[in-house]
Structure formats: C-alpha cells, structure tokens
DSSP file (Angstrom, degrees, kcal/mol; ACC not computed):
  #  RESIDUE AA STRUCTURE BP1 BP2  ACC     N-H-->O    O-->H-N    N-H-->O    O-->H-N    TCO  KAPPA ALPHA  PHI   PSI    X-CA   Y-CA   Z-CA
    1    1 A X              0   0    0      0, 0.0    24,-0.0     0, 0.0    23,-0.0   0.000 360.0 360.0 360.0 118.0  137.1  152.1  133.8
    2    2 A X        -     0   0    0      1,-0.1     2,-0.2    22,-0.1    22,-0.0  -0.305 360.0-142.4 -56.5 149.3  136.8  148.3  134.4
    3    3 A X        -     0   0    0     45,-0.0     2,-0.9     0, 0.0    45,-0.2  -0.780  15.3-119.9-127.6 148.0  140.6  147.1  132.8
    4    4 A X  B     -a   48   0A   0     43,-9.9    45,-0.7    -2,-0.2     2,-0.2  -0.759  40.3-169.1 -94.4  93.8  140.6  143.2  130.6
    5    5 A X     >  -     0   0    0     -2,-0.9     4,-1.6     1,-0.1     5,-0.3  -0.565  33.4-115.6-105.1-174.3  142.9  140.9  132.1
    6    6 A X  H  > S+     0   0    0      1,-0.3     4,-1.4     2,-0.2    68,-0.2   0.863 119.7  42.1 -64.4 -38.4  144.4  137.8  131.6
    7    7 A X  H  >>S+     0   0    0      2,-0.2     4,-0.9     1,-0.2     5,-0.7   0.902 111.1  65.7 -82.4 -20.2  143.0  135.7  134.2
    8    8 A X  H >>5S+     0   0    0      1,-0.2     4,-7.3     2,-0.2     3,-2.6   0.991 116.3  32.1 -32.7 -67.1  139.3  137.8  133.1
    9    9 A X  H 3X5S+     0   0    0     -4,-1.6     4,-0.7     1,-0.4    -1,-0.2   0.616 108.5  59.3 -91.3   5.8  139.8  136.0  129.8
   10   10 A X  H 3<5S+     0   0    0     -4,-1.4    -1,-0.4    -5,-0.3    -2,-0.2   0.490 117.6  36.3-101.0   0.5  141.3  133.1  130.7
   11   11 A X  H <<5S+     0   0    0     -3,-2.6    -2,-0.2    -4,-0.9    -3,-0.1   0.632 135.2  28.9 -88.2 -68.2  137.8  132.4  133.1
   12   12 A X  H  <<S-     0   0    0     -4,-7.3     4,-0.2    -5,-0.7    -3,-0.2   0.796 108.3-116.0 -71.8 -41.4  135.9  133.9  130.6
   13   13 A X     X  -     0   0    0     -4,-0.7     4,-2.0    -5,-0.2    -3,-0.1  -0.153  36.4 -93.2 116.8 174.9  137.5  133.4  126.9
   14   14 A X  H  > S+     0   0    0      2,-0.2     4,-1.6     1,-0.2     5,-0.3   0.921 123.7  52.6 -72.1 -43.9  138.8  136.9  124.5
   15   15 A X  H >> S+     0   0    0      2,-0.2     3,-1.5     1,-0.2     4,-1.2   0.973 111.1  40.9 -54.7 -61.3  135.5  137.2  122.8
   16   16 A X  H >> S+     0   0    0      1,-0.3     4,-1.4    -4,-0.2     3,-1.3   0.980 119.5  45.1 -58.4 -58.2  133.4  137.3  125.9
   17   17 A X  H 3X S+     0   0    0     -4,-2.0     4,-0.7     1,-0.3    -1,-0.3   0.745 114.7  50.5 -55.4 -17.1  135.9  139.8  128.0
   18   18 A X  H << S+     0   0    0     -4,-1.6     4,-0.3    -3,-1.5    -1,-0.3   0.734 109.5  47.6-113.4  -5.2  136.4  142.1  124.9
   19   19 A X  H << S+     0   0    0     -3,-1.3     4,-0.3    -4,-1.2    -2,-0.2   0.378 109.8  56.4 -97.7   2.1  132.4  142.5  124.1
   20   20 A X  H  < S+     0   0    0     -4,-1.4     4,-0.2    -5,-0.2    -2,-0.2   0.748 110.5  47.8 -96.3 -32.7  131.8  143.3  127.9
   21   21 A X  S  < S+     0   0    0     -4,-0.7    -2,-0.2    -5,-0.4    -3,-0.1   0.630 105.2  49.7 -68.1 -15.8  134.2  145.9  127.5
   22   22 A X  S >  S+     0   0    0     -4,-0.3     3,-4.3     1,-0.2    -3,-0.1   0.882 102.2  63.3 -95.5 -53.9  133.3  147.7  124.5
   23   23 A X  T 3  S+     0   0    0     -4,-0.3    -1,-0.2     1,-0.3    -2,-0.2   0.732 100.3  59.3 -40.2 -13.7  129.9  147.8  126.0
   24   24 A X  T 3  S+     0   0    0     -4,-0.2     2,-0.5    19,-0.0    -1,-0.3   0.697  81.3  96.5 -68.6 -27.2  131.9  149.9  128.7
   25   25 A X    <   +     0   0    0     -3,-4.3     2,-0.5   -24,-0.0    -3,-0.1  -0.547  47.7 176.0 -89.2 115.2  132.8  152.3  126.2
   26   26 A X        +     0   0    0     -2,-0.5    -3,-0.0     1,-0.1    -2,-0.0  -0.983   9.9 166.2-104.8 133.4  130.4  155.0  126.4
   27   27 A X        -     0   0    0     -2,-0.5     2,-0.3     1,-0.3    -1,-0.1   0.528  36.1-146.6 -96.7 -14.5  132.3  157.8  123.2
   28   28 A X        -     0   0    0      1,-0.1     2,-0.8     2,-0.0    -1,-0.3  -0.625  51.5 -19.7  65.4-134.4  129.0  160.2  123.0
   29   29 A X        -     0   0    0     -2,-0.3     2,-0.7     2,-0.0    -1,-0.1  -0.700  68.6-171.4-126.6  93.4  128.4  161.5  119.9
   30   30 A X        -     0   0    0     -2,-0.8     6,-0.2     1,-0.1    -2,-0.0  -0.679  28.1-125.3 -82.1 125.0  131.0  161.7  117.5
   31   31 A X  S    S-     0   0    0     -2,-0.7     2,-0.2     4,-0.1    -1,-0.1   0.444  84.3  -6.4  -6.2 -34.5  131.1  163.4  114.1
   32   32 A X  S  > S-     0   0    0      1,-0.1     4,-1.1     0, 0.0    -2,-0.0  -0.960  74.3 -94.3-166.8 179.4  132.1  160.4  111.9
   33   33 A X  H  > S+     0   0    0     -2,-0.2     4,-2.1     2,-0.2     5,-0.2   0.584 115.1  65.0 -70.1  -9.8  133.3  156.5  112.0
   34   34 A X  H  > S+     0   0    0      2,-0.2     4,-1.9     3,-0.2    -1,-0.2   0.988 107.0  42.4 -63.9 -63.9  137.0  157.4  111.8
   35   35 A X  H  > S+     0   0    0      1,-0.3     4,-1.6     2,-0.2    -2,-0.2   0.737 110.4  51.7 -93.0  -5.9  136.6  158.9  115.1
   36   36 A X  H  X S+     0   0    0     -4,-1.1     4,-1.0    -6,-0.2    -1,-0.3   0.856 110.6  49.7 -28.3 -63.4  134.5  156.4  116.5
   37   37 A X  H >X S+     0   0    0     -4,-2.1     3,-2.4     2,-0.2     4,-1.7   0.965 115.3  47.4 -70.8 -82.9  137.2  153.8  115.4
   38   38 A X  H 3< S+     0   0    0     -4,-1.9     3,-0.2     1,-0.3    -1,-0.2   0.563 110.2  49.6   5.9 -79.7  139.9  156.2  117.1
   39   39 A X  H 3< S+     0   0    0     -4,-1.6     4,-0.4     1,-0.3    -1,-0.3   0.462 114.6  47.4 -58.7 -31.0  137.9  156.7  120.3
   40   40 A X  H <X S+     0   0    0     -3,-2.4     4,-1.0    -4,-1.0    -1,-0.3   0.674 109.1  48.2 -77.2 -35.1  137.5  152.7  120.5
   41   41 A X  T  < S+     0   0    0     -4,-1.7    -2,-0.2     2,-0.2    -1,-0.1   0.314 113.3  51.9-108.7  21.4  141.3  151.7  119.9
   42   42 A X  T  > S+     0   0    0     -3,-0.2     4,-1.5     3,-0.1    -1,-0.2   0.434 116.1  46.7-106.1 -40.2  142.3  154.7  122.9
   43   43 A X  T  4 S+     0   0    0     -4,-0.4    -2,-0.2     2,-0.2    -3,-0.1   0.672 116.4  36.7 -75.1 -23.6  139.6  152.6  125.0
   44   44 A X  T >< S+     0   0    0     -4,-1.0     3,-0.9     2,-0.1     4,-0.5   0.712 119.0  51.0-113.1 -10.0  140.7  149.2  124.3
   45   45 A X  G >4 S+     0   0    0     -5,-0.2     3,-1.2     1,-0.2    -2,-0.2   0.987 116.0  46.1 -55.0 -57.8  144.7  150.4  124.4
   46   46 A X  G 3< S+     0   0    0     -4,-1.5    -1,-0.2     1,-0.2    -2,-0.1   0.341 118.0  41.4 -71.9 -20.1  143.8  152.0  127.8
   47   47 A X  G <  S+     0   0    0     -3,-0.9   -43,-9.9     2,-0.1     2,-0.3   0.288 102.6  69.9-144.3  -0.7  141.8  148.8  129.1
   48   48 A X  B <  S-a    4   0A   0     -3,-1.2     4,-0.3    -4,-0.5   -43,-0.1  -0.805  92.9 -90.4-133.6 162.6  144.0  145.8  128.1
   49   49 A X        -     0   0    0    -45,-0.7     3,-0.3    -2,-0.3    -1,-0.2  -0.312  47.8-104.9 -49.5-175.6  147.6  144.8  129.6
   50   50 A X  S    S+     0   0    0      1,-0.2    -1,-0.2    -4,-0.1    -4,-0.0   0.011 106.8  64.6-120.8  -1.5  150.4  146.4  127.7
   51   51 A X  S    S+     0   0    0     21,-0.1     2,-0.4     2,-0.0    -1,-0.2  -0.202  82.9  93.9-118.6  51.5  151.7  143.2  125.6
   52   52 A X  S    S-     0   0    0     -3,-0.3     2,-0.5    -4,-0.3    19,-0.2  -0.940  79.6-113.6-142.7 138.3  148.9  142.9  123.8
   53   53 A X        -     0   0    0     17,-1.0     2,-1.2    -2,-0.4    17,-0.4  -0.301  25.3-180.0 -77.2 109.1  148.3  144.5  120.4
   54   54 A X        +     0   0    0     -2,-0.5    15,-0.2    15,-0.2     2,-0.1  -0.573  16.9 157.3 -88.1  68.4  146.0  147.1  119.5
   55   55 A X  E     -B   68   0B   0     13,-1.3    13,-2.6    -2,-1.2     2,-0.3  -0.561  24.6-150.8 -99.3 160.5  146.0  148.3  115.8
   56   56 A X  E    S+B   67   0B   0      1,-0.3    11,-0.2    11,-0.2    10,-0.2  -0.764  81.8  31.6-120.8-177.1  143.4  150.2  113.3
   57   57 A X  E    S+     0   0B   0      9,-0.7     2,-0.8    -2,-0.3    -1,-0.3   0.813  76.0 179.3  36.8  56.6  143.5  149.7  109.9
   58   58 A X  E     -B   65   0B   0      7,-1.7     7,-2.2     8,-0.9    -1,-0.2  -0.759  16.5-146.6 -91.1 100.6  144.6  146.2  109.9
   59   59 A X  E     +B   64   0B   0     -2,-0.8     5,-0.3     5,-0.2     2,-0.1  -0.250  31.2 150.4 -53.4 140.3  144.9  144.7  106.5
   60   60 A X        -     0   0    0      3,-2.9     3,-0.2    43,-0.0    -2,-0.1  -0.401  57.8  -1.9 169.2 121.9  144.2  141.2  106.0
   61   61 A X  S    S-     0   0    0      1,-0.2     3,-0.1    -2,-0.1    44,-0.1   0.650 121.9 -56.5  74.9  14.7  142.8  139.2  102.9
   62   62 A X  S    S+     0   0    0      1,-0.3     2,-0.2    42,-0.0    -1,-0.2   0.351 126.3  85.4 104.5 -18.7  142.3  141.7  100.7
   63   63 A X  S    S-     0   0    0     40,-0.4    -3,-2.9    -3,-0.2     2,-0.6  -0.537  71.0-130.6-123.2 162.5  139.9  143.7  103.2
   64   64 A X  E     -B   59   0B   0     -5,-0.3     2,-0.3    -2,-0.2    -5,-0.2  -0.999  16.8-144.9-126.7 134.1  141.0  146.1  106.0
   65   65 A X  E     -B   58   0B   0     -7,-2.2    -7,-1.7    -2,-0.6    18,-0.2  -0.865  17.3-129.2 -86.6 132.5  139.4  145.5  109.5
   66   66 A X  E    S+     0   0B   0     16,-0.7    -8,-0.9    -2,-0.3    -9,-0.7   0.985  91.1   4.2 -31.0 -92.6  138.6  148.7  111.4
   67   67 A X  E     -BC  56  82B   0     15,-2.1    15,-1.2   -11,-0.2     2,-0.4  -0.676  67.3-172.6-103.3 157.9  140.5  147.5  114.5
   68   68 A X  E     -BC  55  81B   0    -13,-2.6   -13,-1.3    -2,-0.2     2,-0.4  -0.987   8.0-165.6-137.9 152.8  142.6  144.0  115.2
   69   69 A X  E     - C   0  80B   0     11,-2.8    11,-2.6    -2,-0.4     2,-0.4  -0.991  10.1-155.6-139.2 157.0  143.9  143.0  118.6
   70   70 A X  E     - C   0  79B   0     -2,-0.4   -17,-1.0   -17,-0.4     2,-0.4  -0.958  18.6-156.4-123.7  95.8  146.3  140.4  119.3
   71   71 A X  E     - C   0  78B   0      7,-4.0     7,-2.0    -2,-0.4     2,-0.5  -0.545   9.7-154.5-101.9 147.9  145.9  139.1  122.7
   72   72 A X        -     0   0    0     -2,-0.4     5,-0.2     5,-0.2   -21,-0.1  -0.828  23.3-173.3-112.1 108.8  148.6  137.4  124.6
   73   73 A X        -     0   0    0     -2,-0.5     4,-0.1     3,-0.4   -66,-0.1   0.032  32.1-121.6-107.4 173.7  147.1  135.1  127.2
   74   74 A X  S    S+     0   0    0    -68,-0.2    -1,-0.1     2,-0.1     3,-0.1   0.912 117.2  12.7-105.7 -44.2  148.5  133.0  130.1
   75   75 A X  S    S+     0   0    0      1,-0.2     2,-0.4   -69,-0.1   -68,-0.0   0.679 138.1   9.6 -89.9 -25.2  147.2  129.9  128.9
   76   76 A X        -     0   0    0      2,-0.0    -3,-0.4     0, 0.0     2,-0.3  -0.953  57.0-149.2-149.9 156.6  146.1  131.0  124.9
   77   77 A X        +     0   0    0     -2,-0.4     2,-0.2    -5,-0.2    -5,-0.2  -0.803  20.0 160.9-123.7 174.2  146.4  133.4  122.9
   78   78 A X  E     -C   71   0B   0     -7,-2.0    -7,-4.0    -2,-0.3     2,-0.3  -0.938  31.7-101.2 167.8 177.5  144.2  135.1  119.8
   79   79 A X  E     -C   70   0B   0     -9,-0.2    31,-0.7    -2,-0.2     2,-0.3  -0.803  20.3-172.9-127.7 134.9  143.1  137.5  117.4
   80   80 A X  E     -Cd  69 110B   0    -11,-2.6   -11,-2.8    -2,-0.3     2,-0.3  -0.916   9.5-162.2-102.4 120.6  139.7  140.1  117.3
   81   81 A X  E     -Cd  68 111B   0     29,-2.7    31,-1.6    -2,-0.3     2,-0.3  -0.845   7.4-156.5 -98.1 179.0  139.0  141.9  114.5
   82   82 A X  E     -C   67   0B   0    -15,-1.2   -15,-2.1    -2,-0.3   -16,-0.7  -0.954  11.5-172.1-143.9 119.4  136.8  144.7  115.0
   83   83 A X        -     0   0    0     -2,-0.3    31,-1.1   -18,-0.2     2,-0.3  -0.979  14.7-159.5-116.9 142.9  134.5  146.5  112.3
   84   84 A X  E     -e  114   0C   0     -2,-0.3     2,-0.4    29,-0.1    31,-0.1  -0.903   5.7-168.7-116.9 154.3  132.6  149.8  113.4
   85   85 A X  E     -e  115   0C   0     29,-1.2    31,-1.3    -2,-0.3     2,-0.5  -0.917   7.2-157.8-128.6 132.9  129.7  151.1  111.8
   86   86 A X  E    S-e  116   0C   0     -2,-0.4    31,-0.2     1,-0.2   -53,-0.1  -0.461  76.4 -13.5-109.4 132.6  128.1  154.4  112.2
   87   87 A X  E    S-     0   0C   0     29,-1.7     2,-0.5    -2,-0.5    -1,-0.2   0.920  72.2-166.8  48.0  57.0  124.5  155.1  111.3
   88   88 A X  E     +e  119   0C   0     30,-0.8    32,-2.6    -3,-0.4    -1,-0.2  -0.476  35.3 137.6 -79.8 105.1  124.0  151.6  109.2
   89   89 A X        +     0   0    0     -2,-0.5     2,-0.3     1,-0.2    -1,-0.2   0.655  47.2  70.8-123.5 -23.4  120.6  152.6  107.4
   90   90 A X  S >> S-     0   0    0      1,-0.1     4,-1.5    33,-0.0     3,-0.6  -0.679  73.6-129.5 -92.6 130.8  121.2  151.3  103.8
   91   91 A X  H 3> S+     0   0    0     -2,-0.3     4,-4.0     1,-0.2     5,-0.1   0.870 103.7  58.6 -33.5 -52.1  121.4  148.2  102.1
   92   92 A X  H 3> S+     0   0    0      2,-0.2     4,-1.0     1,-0.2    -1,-0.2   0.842 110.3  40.1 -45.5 -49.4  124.5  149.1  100.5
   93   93 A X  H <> S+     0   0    0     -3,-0.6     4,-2.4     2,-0.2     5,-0.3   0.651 109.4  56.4 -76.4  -9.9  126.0  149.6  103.2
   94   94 A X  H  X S+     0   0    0     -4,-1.5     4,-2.2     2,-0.2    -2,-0.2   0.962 115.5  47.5 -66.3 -60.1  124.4  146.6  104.9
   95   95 A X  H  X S+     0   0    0     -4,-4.0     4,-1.4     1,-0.2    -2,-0.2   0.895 106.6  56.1 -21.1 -68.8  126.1  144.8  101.8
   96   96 A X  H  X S+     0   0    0     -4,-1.0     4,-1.5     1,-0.3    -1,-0.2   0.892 106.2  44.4 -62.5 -62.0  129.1  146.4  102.1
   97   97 A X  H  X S+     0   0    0     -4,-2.4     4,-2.2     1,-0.3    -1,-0.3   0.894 107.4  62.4 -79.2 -21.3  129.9  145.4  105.6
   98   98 A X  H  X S+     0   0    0     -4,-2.2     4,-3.1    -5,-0.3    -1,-0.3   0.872 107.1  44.7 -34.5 -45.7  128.7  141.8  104.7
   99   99 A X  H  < S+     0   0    0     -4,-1.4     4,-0.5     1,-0.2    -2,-0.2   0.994 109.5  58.1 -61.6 -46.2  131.7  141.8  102.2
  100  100 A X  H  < S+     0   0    0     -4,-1.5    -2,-0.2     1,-0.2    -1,-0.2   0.679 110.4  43.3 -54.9 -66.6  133.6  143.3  105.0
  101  101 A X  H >< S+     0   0    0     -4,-2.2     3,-0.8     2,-0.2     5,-0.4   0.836 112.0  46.4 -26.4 -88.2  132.8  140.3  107.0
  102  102 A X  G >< S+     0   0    0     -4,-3.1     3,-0.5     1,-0.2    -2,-0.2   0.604 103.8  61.8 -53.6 -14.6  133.2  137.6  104.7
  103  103 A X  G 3  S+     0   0    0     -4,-0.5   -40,-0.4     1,-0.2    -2,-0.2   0.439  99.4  57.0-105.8   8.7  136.6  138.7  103.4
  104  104 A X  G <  S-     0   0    0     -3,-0.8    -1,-0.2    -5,-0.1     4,-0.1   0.103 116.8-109.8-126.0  37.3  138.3  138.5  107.0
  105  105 A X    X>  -     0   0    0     -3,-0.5     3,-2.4     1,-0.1     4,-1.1   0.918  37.8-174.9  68.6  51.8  137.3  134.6  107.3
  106  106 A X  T 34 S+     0   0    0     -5,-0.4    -1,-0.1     1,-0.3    -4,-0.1   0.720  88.9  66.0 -62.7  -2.3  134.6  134.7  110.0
  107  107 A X  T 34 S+     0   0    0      1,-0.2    -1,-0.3    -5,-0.1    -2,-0.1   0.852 122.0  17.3 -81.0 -18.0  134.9  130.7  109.4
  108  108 A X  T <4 S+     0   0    0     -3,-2.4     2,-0.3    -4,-0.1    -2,-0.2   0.193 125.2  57.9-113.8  -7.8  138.8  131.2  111.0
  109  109 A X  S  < S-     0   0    0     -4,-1.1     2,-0.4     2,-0.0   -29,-0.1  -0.933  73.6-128.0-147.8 141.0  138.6  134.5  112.6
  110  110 A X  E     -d   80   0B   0    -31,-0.7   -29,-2.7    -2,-0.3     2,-0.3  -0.906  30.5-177.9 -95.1 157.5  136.6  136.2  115.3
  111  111 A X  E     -d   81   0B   0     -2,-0.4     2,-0.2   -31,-0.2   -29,-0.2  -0.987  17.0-160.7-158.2 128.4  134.9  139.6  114.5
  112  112 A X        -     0   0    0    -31,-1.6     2,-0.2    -2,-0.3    -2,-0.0  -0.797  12.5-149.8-125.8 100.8  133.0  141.8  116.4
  113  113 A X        -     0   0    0     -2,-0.2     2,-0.3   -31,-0.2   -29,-0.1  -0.366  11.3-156.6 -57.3 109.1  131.1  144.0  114.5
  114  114 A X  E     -e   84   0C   0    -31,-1.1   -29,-1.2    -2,-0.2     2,-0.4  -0.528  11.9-170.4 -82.2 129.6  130.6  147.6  116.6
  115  115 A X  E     +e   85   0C   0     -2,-0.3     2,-0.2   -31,-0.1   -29,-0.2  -0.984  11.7 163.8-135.3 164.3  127.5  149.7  115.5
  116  116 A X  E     +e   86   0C   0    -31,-1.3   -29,-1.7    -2,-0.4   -28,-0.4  -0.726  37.8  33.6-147.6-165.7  126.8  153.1  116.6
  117  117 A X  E    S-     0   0C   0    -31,-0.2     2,-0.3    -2,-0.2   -31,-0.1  -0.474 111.0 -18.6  58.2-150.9  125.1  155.8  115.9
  118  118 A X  E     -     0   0C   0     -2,-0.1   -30,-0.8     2,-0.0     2,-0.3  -0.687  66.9-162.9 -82.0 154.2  121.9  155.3  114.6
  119  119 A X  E     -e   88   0C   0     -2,-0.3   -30,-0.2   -32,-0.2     2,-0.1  -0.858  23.8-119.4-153.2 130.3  120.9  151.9  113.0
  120  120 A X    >>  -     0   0    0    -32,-2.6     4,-0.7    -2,-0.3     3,-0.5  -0.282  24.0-146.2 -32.2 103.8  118.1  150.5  110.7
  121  121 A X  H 3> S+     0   0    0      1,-0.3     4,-0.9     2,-0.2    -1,-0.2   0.771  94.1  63.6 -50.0 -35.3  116.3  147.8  112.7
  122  122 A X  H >4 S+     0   0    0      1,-0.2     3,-1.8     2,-0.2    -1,-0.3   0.968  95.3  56.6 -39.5 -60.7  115.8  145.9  109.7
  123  123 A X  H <4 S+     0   0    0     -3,-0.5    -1,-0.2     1,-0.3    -2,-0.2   0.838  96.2  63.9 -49.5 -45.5  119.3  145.4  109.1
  124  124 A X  H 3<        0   0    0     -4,-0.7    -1,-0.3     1,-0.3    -2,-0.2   0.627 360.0 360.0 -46.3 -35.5  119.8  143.9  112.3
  125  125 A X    <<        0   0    0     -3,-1.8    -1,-0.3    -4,-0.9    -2,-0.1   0.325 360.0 360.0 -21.9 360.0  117.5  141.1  111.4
C-alpha cells in the first residue's frame, strides 16, 4: 500500500494525493455503508503520516460528513470531508446526498464524495 506524504501533496495538492489513494483502496464487498466508511478511515489512518487527523462522523453545519481529515502539511494545511455511498440507485437518496453536500459548504470546503457498490448511471449525470 502506496502511503500519502507530505512532500506527495505538497507537489501534488490534498485533494489530488487523497483521491489517488482512495482509488487504492480496493474493501471487496461489504455488507453495508457503515462498514465501507470503517474500512475507508482504517485505509486512510494506515496510509497518511501520523499527525494528521482522521475522524468518521464528523459533525459540521448541521450535517454529519461520513469521514473528515485534517491534514498537516509542510507548507499548507487543510481539511477533506468525505461522504460514502453504497448502491446510490434512487432519487431520494440522490437528493439526500445533495443535501449532504450542500450543508458542508462545498463553496468553503473540499468533499469527496466515495460511491460503491452499485450505482445508477443516471445519477452520475
């Protein structure tokens, strides 16, 4: 397992270095999104230096973000959220994570929205 460091993101930027790394993450086939979100914040604990801050369930705005990471950088620092979704087929839930979305400030925040499982192609539009 390829590890994210600092001089990685400090070439590359946090966004780029932490979506080449979840694309690393192969989990198989888990049973629900809880352990999906699990199986992801043991993969990016596992894969990023040791002062930088891993949490799930990170409140913030009214909304809870799956995962949020707090990187501490040699030149910058910054903040990921992360929302996963497993087997996104419905509008409602298409909706849902939309809300999801909006209510952790993608105009201030980056978010990288995880899907797994299966997913409605539509929705991806």
């Amino acid at each position: 397992m390829k590890k994210l460091t600092k001089v990685d993101v400090a070439i590359n930027g946090l966004l780029a270095g932490l979506v080449k790394l979840i694309e690393q993450w192969e989990p198989g086939t888990l049973g629900s999104e809880t352990e999906y979100r699990d199986s992801l914040l043991k993969f990016i604990r596992d894969s990023v230096p040791e002062d930088c801050r891993v949490e799930r369930e990170y409140r913030h705005g009214g909304t809870t973000a799956d995962l949020f990471i707090s990187w501490k950088g040699l030149l910058f620092g910054g903040e990921i959220y992360i929302e996963i979704k497993r087997n996104l087929q419905k509008k409602a839930s298409f909706d849902r994570l939309v809300g999801q979305i909006e209510g952790l400030n993608p105009d201030k925040y980056l978010i990288i929205v995880v899907l797994v499982g299966s997913t409605d192609k539509g929705l991806l539009r």
